[in-house]
MARKOLLO-221175 format. One record per residue (C-alpha): residue number from 1; residue in one letter; x, y, z. Coordinates in pm, whole numbers. Last residue first. Example, Ala and Ser with C-alpha at 12.3 -4.5 7.8 and 13.67 -1.06 7.14 Angstrom:
# residues 2
<r><zaba>2</zaba><vogu>S</vogu><c1>1367</c1><c2>-106</c2><c3>714</c3></r>
<r><zaba>1</zaba><vogu>A</vogu><c1>1230</c1><c2>-450</c2><c3>780</c3></r>
//
This chain:
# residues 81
<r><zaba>81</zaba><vogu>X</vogu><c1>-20165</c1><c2>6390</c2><c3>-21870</c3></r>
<r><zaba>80</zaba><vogu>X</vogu><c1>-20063</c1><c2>6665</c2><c3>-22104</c3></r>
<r><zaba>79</zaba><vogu>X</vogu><c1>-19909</c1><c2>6890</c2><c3>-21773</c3></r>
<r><zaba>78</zaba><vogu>X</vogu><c1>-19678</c1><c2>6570</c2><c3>-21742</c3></r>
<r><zaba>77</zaba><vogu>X</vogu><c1>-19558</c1><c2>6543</c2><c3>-22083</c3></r>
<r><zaba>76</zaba><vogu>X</vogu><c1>-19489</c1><c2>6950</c2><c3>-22133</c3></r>
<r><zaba>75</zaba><vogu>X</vogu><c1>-19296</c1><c2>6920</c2><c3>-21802</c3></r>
<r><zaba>74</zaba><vogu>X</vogu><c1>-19080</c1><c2>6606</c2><c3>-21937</c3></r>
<r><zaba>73</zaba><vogu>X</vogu><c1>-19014</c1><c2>6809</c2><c3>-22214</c3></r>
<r><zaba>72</zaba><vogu>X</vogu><c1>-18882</c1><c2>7125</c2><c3>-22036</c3></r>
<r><zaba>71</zaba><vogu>X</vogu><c1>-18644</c1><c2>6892</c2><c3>-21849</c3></r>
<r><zaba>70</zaba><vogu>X</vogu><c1>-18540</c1><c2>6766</c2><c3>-22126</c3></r>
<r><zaba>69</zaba><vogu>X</vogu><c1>-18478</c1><c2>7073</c2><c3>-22304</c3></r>
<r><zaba>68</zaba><vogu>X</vogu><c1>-18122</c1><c2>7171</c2><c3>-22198</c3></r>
<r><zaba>67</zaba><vogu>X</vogu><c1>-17932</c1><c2>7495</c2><c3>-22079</c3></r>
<r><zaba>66</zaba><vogu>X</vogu><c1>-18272</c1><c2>7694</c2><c3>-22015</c3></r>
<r><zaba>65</zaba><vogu>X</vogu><c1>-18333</c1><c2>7480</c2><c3>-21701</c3></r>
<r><zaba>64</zaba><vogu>X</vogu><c1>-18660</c1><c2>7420</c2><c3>-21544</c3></r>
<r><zaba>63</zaba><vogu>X</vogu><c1>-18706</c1><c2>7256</c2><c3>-21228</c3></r>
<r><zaba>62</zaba><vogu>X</vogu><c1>-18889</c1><c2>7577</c2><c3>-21123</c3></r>
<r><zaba>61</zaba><vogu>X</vogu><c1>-19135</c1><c2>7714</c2><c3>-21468</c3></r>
<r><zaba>60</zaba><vogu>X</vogu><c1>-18944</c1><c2>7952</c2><c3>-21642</c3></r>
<r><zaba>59</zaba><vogu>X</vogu><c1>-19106</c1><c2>8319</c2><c3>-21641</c3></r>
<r><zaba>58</zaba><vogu>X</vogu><c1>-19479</c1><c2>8413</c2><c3>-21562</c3></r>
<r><zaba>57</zaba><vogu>X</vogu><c1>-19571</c1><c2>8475</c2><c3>-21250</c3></r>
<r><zaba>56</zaba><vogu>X</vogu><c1>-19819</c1><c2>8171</c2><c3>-21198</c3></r>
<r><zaba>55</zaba><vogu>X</vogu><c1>-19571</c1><c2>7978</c2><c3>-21365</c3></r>
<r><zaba>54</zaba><vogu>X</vogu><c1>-19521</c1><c2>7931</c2><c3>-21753</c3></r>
<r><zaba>53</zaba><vogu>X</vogu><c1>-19638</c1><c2>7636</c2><c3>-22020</c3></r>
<r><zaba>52</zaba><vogu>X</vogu><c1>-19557</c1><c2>7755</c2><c3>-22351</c3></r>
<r><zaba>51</zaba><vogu>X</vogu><c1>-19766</c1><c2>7895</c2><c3>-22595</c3></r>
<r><zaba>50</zaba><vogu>X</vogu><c1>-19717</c1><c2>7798</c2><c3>-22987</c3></r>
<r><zaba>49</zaba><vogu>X</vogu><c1>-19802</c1><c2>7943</c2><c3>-23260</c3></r>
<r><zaba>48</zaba><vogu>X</vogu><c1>-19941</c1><c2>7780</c2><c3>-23547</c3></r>
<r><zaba>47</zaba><vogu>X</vogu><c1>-19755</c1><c2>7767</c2><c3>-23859</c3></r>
<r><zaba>46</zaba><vogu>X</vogu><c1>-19885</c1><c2>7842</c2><c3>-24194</c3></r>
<r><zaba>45</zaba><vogu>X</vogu><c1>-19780</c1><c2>7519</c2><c3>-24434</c3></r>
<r><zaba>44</zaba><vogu>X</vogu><c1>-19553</c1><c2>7657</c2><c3>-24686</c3></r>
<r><zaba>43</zaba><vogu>X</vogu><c1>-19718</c1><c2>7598</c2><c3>-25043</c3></r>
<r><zaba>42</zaba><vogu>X</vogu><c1>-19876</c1><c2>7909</c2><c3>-25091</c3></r>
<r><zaba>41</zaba><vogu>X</vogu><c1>-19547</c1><c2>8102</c2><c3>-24965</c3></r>
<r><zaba>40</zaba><vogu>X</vogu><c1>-19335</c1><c2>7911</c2><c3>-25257</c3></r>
<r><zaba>39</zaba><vogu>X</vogu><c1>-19569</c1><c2>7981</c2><c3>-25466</c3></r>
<r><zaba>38</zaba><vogu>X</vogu><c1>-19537</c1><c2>8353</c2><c3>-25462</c3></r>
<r><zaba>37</zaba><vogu>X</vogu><c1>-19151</c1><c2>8360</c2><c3>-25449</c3></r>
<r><zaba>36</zaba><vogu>X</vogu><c1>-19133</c1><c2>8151</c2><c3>-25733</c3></r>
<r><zaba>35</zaba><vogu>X</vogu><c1>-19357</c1><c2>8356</c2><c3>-25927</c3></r>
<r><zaba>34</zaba><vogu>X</vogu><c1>-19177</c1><c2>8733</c2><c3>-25784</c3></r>
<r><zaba>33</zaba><vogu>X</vogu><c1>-18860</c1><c2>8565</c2><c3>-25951</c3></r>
<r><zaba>32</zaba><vogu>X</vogu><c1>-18998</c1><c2>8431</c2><c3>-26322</c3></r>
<r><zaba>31</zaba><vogu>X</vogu><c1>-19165</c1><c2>8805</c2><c3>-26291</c3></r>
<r><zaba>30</zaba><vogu>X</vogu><c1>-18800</c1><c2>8945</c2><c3>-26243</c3></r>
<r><zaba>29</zaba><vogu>X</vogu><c1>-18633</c1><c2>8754</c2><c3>-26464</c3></r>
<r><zaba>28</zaba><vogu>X</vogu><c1>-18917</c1><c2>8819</c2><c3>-26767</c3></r>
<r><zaba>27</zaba><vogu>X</vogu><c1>-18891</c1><c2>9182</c2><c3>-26689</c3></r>
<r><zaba>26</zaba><vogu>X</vogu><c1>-18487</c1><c2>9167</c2><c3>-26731</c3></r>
<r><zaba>25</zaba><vogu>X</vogu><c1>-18538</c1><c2>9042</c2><c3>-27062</c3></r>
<r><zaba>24</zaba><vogu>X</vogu><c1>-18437</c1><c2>8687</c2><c3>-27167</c3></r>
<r><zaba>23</zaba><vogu>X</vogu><c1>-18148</c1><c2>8534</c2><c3>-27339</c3></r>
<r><zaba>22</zaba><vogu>X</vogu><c1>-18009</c1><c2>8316</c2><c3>-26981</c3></r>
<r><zaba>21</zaba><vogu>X</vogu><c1>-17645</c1><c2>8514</c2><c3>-26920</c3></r>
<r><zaba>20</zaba><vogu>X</vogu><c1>-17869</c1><c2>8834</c2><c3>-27021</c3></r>
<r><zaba>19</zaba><vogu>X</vogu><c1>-18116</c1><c2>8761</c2><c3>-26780</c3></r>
<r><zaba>18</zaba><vogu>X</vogu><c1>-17847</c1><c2>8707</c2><c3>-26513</c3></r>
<r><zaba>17</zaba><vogu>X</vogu><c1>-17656</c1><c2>8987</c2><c3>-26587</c3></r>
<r><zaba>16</zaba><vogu>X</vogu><c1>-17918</c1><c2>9201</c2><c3>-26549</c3></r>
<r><zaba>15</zaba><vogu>X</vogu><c1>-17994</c1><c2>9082</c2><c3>-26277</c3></r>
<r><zaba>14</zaba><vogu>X</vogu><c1>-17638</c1><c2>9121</c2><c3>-26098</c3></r>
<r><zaba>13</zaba><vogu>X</vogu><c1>-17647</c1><c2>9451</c2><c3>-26216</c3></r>
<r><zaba>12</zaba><vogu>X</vogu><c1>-17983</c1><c2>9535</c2><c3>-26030</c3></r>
<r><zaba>11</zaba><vogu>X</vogu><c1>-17853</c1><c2>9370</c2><c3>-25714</c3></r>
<r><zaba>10</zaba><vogu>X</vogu><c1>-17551</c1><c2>9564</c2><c3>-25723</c3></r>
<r><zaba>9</zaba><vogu>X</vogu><c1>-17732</c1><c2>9908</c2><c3>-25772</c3></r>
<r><zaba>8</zaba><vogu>X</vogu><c1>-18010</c1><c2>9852</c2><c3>-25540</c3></r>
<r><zaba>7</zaba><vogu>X</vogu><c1>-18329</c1><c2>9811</c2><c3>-25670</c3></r>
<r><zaba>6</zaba><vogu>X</vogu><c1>-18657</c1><c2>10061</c2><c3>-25687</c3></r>
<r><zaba>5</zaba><vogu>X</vogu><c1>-18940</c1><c2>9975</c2><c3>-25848</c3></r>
<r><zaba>4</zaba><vogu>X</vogu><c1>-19149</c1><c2>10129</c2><c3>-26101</c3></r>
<r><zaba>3</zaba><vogu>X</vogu><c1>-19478</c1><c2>10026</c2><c3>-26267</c3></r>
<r><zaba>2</zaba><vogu>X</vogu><c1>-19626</c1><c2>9922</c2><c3>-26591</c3></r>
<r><zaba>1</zaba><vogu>X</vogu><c1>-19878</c1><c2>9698</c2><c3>-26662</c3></r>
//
């Protein structure tokens, strides 16, 4: 298939280059590239987001300082028992 995409100047040279340095066409580079890419983001485990504990109006819960977490992790602990 055929389609057209649009590269900036130095990173199209520096392709070029590279499929040239390793006897193969700049198509080949670039669909060796977008594979890698692809699997790469199957593989990744999807991460979950996370919600913090906050007070009732929102904001850093009191005892909390944003300097060091071990405060924070002794609140996580507590609210889990």
């Amino acid at each position: 298939m055929r389609t057209t995409v649009r590269l900036d100047d130095g990173l199209l040279e520096q392709a070029k280059r590279e499929a040239a340095d390793r006897r193969q066409t700049l198509t080949a580079l670039i669909e060796q590239g977008l594979r890698l890419v692809l699997a790469q983001s199957q593989l990744a485990p999807h991460r979950k987001r996370v919600v913090l504990p906050r007070s009732g109006s929102g904001g850093v819960l009191p005892g909390i300082e944003l300097y060091g977490n071990a405060a924070l992790l002794d609140a996580v602990e507590e609210r889990r028992r």
